[in-house]
C-alpha positions in Angstrom: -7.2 1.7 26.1 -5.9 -1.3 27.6 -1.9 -2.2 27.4 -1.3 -4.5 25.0 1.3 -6.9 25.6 3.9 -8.6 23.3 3.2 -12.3 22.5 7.0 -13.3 22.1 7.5 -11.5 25.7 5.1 -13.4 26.7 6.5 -16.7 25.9 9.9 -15.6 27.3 9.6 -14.4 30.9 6.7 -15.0 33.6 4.1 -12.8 33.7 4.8 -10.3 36.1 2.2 -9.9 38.9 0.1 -6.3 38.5 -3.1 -5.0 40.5 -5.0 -7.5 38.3 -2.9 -10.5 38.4 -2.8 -10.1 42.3 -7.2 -9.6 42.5 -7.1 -12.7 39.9 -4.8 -15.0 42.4 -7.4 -13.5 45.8 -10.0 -15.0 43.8 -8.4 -18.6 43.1 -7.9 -18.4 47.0 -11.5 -17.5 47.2 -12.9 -19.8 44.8 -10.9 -22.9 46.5 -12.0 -21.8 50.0 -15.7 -21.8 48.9 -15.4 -25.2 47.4 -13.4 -26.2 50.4 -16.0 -24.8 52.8 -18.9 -26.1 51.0 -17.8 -29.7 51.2 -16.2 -30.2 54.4 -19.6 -29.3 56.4 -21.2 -32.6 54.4 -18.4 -34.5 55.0 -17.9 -33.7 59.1 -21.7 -34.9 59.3 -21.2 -37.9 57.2 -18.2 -38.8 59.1 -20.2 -37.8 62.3 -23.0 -40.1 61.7 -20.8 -42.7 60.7 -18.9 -42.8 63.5 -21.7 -42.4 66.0 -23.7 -45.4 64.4 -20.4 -47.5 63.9 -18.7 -47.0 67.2 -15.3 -48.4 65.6 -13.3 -45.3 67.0 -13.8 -45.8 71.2 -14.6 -48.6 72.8 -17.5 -47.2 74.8 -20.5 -46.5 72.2 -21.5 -43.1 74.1 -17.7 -42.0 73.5 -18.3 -42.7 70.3 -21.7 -40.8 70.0 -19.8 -37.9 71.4 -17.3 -37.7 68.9 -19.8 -38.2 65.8 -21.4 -35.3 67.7 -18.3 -33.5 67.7 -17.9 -33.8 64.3 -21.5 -33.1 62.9 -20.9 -29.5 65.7 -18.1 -28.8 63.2 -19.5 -29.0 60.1 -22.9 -27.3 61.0 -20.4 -24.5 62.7 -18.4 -24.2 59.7 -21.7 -24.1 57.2 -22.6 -21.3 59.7 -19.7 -19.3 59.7 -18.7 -19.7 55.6 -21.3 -17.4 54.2 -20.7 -14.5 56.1 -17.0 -14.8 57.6 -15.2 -17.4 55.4 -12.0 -16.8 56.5 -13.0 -17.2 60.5 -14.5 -20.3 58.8 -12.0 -22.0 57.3 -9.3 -21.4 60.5 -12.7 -22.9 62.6 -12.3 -26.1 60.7 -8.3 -26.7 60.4 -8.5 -25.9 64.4 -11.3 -27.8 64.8 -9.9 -31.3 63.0 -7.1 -30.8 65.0 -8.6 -31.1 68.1 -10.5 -33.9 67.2 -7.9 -35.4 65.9 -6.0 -34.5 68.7 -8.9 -36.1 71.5 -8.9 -39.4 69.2 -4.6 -39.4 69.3 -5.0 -39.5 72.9 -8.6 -41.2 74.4 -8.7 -43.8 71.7 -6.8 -46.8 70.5 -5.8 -45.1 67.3 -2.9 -43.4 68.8 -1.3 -43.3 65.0 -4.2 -41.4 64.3 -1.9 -38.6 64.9 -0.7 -38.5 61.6 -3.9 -37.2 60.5 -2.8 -34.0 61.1 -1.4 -33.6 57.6 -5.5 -33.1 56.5 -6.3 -29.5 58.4 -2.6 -28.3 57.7 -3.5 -29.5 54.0 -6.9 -27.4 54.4 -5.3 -24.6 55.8 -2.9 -24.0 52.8 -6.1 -24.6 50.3 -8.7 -22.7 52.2 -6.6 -19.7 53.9 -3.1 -19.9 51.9 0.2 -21.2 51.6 1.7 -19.1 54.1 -0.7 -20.2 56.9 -0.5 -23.2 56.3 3.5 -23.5 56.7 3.1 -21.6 59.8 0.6 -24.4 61.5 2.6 -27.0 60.3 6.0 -25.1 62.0 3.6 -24.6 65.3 2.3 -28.5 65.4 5.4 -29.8 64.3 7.4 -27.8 67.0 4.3 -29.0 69.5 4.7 -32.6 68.6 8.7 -32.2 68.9 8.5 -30.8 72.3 5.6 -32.2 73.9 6.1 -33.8 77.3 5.8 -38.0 77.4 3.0 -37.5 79.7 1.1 -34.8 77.6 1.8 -36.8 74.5 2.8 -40.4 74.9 3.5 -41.1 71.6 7.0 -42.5 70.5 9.6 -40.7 68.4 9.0 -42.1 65.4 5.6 -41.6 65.1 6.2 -38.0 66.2 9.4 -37.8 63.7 7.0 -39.4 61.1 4.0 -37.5 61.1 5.9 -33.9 61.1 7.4 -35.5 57.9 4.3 -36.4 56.8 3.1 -32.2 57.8 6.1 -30.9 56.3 5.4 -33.4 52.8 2.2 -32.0 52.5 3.7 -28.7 52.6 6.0 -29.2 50.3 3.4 -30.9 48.0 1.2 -27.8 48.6 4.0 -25.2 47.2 4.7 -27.6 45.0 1.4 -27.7 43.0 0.8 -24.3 43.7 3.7 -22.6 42.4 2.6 -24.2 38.4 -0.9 -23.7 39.1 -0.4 -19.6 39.7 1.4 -20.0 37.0 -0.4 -21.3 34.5 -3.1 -18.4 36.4 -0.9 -16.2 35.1 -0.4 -17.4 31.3 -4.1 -17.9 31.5 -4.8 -14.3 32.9 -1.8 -12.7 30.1 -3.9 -14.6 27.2 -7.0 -13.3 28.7 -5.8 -9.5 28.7 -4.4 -10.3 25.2 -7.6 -11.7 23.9 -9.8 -9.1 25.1 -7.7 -6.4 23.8 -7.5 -8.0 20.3 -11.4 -8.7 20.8 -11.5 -4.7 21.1 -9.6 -4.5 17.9 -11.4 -6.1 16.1 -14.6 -4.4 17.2 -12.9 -1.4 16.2 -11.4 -2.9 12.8 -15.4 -3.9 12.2 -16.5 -0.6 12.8 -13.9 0.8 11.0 -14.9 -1.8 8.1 -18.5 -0.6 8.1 -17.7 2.7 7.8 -15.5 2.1 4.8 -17.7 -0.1 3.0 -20.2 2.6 3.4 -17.1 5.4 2.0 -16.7 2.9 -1.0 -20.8 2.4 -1.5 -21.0 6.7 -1.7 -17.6 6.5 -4.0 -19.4 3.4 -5.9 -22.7 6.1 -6.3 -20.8 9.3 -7.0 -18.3 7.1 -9.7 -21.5 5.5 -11.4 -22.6 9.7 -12.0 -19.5 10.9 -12.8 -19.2 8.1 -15.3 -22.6 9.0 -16.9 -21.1 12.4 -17.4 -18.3 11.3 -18.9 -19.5 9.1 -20.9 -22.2 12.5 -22.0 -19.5 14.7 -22.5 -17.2 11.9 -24.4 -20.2 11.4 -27.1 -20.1 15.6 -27.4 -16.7 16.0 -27.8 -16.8 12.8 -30.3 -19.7 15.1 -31.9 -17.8 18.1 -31.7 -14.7 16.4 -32.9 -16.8 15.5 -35.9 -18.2 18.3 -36.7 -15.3 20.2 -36.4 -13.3 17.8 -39.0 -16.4 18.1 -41.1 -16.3 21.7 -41.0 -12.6 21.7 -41.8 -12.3 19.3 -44.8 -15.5 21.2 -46.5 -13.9 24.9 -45.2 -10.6 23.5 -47.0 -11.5 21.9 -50.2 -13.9 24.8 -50.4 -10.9 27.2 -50.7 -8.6 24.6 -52.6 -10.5 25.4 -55.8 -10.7 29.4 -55.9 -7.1 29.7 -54.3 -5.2 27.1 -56.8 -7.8 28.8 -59.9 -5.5 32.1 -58.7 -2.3 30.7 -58.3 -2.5 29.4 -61.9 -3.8 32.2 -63.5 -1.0 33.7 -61.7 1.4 31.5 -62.9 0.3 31.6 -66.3 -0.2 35.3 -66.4 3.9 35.8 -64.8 5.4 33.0 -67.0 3.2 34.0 -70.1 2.6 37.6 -70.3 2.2 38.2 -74.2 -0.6 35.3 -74.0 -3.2 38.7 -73.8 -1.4 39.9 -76.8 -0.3 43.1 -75.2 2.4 43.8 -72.6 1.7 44.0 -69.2 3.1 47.3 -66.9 5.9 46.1 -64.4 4.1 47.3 -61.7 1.0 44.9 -61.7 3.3 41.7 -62.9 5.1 42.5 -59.3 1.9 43.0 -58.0 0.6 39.3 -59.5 3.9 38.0 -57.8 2.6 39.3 -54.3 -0.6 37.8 -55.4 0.8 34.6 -56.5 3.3 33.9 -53.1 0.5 34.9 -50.8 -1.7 32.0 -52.8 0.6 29.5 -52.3 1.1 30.4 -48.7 -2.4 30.0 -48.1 -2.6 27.1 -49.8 -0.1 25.4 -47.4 -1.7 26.4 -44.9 -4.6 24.7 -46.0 -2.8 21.9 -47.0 -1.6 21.9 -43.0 -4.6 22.2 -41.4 -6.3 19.4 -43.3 -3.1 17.4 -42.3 -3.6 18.2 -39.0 -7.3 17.6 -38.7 -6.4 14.2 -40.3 -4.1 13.3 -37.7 -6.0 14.4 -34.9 -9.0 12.3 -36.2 -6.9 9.3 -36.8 -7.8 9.3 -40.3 -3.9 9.4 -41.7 -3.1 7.2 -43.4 0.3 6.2 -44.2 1.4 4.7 -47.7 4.8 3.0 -46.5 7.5 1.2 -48.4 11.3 0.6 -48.7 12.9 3.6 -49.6 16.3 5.6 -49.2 16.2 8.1 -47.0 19.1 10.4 -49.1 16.7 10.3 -52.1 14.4 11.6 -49.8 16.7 14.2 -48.4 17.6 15.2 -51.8 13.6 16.3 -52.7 13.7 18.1 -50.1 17.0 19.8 -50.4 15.6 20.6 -53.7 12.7 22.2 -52.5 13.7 24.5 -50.0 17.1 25.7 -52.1 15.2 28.9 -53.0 14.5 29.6 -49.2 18.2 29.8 -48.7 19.7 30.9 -52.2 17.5 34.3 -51.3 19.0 34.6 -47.9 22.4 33.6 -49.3 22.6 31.2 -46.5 24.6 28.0 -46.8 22.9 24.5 -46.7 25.2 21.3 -45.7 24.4 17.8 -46.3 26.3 15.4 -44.2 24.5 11.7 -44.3 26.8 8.6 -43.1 27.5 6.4 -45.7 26.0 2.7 -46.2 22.5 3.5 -44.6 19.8 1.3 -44.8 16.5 1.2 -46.3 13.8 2.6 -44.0 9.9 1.1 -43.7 8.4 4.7 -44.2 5.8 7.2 -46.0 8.4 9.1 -48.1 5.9 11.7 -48.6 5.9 12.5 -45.2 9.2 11.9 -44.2 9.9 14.5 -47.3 7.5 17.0 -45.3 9.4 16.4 -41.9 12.4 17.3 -43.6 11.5 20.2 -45.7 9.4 21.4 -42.2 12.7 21.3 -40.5 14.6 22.9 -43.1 12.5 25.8 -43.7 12.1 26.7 -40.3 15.7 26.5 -40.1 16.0 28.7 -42.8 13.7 31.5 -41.8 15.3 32.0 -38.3 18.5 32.2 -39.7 19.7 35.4 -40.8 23.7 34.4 -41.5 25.7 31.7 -41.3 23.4 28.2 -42.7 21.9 25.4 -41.7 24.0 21.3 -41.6 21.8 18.3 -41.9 23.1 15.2 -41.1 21.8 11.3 -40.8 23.0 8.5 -39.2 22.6 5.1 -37.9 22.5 4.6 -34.5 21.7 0.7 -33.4 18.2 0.3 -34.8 17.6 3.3 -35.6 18.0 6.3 -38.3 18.6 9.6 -36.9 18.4 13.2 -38.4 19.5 16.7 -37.5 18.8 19.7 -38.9 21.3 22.8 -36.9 21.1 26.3 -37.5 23.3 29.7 -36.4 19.6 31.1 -36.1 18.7 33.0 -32.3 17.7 29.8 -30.7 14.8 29.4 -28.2 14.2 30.8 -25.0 13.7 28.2 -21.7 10.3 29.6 -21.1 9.5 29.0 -24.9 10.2 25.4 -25.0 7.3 23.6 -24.3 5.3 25.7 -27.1 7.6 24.7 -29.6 5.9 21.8 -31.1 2.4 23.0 -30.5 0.0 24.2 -33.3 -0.2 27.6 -34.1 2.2 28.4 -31.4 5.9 29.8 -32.3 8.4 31.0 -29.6 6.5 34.5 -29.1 3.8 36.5 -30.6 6.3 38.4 -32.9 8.3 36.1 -34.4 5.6 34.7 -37.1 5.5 38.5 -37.8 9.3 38.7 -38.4 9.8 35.1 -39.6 6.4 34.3 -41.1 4.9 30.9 -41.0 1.6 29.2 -39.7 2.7 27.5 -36.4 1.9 24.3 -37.4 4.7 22.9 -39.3 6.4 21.2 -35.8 3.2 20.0 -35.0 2.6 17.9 -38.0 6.6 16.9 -38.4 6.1 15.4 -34.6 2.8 13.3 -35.3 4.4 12.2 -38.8 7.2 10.9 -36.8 5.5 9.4 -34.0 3.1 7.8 -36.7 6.2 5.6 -38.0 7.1 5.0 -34.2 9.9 7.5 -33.5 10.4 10.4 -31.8 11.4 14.2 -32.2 13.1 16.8 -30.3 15.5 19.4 -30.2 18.4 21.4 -28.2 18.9 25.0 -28.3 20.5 27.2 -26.5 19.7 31.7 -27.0 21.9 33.2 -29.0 23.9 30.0 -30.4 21.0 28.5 -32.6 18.8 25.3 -32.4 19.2 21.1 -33.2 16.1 19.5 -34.0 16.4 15.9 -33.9 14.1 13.0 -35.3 14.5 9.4 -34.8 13.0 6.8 -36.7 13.4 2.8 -36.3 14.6 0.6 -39.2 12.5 -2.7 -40.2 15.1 -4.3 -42.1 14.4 -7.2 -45.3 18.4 -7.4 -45.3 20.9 -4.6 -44.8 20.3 -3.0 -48.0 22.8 -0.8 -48.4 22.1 3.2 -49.9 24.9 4.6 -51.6 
């Protein structure tokens, strides 16, 4: 993994100089000696030919054959020398110019020609480095400075002028030098950078093509497992339609011969002298058992069609405007026996002034009775308080009882079908298991909501809460 480095450092600080940087700045150095070394051989022979065939320089033509010579020597040695040892090279043509350079300062006219020592100290600093080339500008400039008259006849202010001129170029050299590593090094940092976020994005494209092929397989396995959903949604829907079939015909199947026994129950308990002859005791208790195990049948049915109804989505609800404390009273009404038996109390406590309610009275009447009779057959002394009030937009009823109340563990079977707190307690108390179940869809049919509090040992509060859809605060006395 390479380092990655952090853009806004970047644009802060220089880049510092590691094992790369340092190989990356060798081959600058290398790359401008081999354009250095490359050209200068052409040039020394052009110049060499040139001067040998102008004769400008001397004043004697052969001198100036020699020194076109010289020069065309120079270049063919430095070609020579810059493939194999470029350094040797490149130190073979700054010491060669100056000698020339030198020869033409002192044998020719062109004594200011001295100043041309600025171009193999210029050279040197390209070709070998910086360094090198300061130091052969300190070592000619201290030679020009203290070179005898008769070694160097040359006056003081050419001398003082062209180690000014050594020392510019110099200058100029670490000048343009200095920004040009640089820049290297900016150039070098976004190289590094780029290739590492070249690598990941190779890896973010591999990593791409591996999840486009994870989402193909998911596409394939999704496409299956929505066939077989969409198989075992059209059973169930079969299922779910024959099982209401089976139910509604089950039910009205038993309606007839179970209500046929309740009324000849009823007539035979209410009527006895009908058969013109009395009836013994015993069997008219015995039609009583027969007659309050019909009816409990009968409710059941009742429930389960109910239920399979609501389940199906086929209840419907007939709903109007009407009063919940008429309501309250049917039901009262209809669940006094329940309690008279038991000789357990029943309190009504509604708040006064409430408002019409949007509703199925029907089966707000079943809630209620639901919740009283439950109340009622888990109570074994003390009674049962309902009460109704307003609350914002909403009605809400309680129904409380002294009964045992429920268990923690038993509270999330409570509004279940079939289910009651535990396997004995529709022995003890009786009931079907379904009366909770059908209160809470009834409720949540006209939008609202049931539950209930209950602690063991100091009864249970069911609670129902349904919205109000006001025509005008119609007032319920």
């Amino acid at each position: 993994m390479r380092r990655s480095q952090n853009p806004s450092t970047m644009n802060r600080q220089s880049p510092t100089p590691d094992a790369d940087y340092s190989e990356q700045i060798r081959d600058i150095y290398e790359l401008l000696r081999g354009e250095v070394l490359s050209l200068s051989p052409l040039i020394l022979v052009a110049w060499g030919l040139f001067i040998s065939m102008g004769g400008f320089i001397f004043h004697d033509f052969i001198d100036n054959i020699y020194l076109g010579l010289l020069f065309e020597f120079l270049g063919f040695l430095v070609w020579a020398l810059h493939k194999y040892w470029p350094l040797a090279a490149a130190w073979t043509l700054s010491g060669g110019l100056i000698v020339i350079i030198l020869i033409i300062t002192l044998y020719s006219p062109w004594h200011s020609a001295l100043w041309l020592l600025i171009l193999p100290v210029g050279l040197a600093g390209l070709a070998v480095g910086r360094i090198a080339g300061t130091i052969l500008s300190a070592i000619l400039s201290l030679a020009i400075l203290f070179a005898p008259a008769d070694a160097l006849p040359l006056s003081a202010e050419l001398r003082w002028m062209t180690i000014l001129g050594l020392w510019g170029v110099i200058g100029l050299l670490w000048l343009m030098v200095r920004p040009t590593l640089t820049a290297v090094g900016w150039a070098w940092s976004s190289y590094r950078r780029s290739e590492e976020l070249l690598d990941q994005a190779r890896d973010y494209q591999l990593q791409l093509q591996e999840t486009l092929k994870e989402v193909q397989v998911a596409n394939l396995q999704l496409q299956r497992l929505n066939k077989q959903a969409r198989t075992l949604r059209l059973a169930a829907e079969n299922a779910q339609r024959a099982k209401q079939q089976f139910v509604t015909n089950v039910s009205h199947e038993l309606r007839t011969p179970i209500n046929m026994i309740i009324g000849f129950c009823d007539m035979i308990t209410q009527h006895p002298d009908t058969y013109g002859w009395d009836i013994p005791k015993t069997l008219l208790d015995d039609l009583e058992v027969i007659q309050r195990n019909g009816r409990h049948l009968a409710d059941l049915i009742n429930d389960v069609l109910d239920l399979s109804q609501i389940e199906s989505g086929q209840m419907k609800l007939n709903r109007e405007y009407v009063s919940l404390p008429q309501i309250v009273d049917a039901a009262t009404v209809a669940v006094q026996p329940l309690f008279a038996s038991k000789s357990l109390s029943l309190h009504i406590d509604l708040a006064p002034h409430l408002p019409l309610i949007y509703a199925d009275p029907l089966r707000i009447r079943e809630v209620i009775i639901n919740l009283l009779s439950n109340a009622g057959r888990f109570t074994e002394e003390g009674g049962v308080v309902l009460r109704a009030w307003r609350s914002e937009d909403d009605i809400i009823v309680s129904v409380k009882d002294t009964g045992p109340g429920i268990a923690a563990e038993d509270r999330d079977k409570v509004f279940e079908p079939f289910r009651q707190a535990d396997g004995s307690t529709r022995r003890r108390y009786g009931g079907t298991g379904l009366g909770l179940s059908i209160s809470r869809n009834f409720v949540e049919l006209h939008g609202g909501r049931i539950w209930f509090e209950s602690e063991p040992g100091q009864g249970s509060t069911f609670y129902f809460r349904l919205p109000i859809e006001e025509v005008g605060e119609i007032a319920c006395e």
